[in-house]
N, C-alpha and C positions, 0 to 999 in steps of 0.2 A: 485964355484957356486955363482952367484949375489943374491946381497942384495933383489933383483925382485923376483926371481926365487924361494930364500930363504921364501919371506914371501908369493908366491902362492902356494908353496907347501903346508905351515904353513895351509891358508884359506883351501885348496883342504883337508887335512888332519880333520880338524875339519866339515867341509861340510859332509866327509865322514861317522864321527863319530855317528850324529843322523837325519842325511839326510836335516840339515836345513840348506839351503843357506846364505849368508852372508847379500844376499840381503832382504829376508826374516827377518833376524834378524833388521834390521833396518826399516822393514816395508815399504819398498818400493817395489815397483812392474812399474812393463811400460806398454809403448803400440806401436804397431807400424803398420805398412800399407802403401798403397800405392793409388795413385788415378790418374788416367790419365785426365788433366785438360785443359780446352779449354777457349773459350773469353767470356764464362761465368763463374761469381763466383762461383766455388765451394765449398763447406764445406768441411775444410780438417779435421778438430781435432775440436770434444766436447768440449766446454769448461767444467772445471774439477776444482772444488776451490781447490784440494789439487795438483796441478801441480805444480811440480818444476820443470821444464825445458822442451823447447821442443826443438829438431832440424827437419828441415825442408831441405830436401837436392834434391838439382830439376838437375835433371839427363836427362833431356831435352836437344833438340837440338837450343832452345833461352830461352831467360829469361822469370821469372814468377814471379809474383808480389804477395806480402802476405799483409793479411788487417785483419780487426776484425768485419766487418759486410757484406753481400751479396752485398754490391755496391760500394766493393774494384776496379777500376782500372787499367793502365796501367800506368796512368796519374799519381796517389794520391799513390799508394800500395807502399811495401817495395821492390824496384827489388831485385832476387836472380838471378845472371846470369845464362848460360848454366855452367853445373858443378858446380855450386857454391851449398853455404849452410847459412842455418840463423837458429841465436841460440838463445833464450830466454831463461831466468831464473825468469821472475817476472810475464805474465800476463797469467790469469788461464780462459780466455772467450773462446768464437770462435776463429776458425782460417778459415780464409777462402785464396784462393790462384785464380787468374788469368793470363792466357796466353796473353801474346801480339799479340798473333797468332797463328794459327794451335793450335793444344793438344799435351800436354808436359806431360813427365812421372815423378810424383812429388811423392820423400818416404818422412815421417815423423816417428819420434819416439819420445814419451814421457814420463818421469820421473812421476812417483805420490807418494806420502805418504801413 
């Protein structure tokens, strides 16, 4: 048995023992969703002062640009191409996301404390 294996069984085994996740014990919890996004800004994610990460993963068939207020861009935003993904770990505001074109199908999931 792997080292892996070995200490998911270990976690599985104590989870099992008073029903508290491991995630739980640390006080974290997420969030996740989906938005279908077009040539206007959309809100994709609340901002949240206790975020610790967010990934943003655009499952579109062109890229989609990520910003921090409703007059994010094609131009200014952060591209996420088709298939691609973008990961933050420090800013906890809005998130907002725009199409270059047509409406893009964009998931998000985020970390909180």
């Amino acid at each position: 048995m792997s080292r892996n294996q070995q200490i998911q069984n270990f976690i599985d085994a104590l989870e099992a023992a008073d029903g508290v996740s491991v995630d739980e014990r640390l006080g974290q919890t997420g969030n996740y969703g989906q938005a279908n996004v077009s040539t206007s800004a959309t809100l994709l994610i609340e901002g949240n002062i206790n975020r610790q990460s967010t990934l943003i993963q655009n499952t579109g068939s062109g890229p989609v640009y990520v910003g921090v207020d409703n007059e994010v861009t094609p131009s200014d935003g952060i591209e996420v191409a088709a298939g691609g993904t973008y990961a933050d770990e420090t800013y906890g505001g809005d998130v907002y996301v725009v199409a270059g074109s047509g409406t893009k199908d964009v998931r998000f999931q985020e970390v909180t404390q």
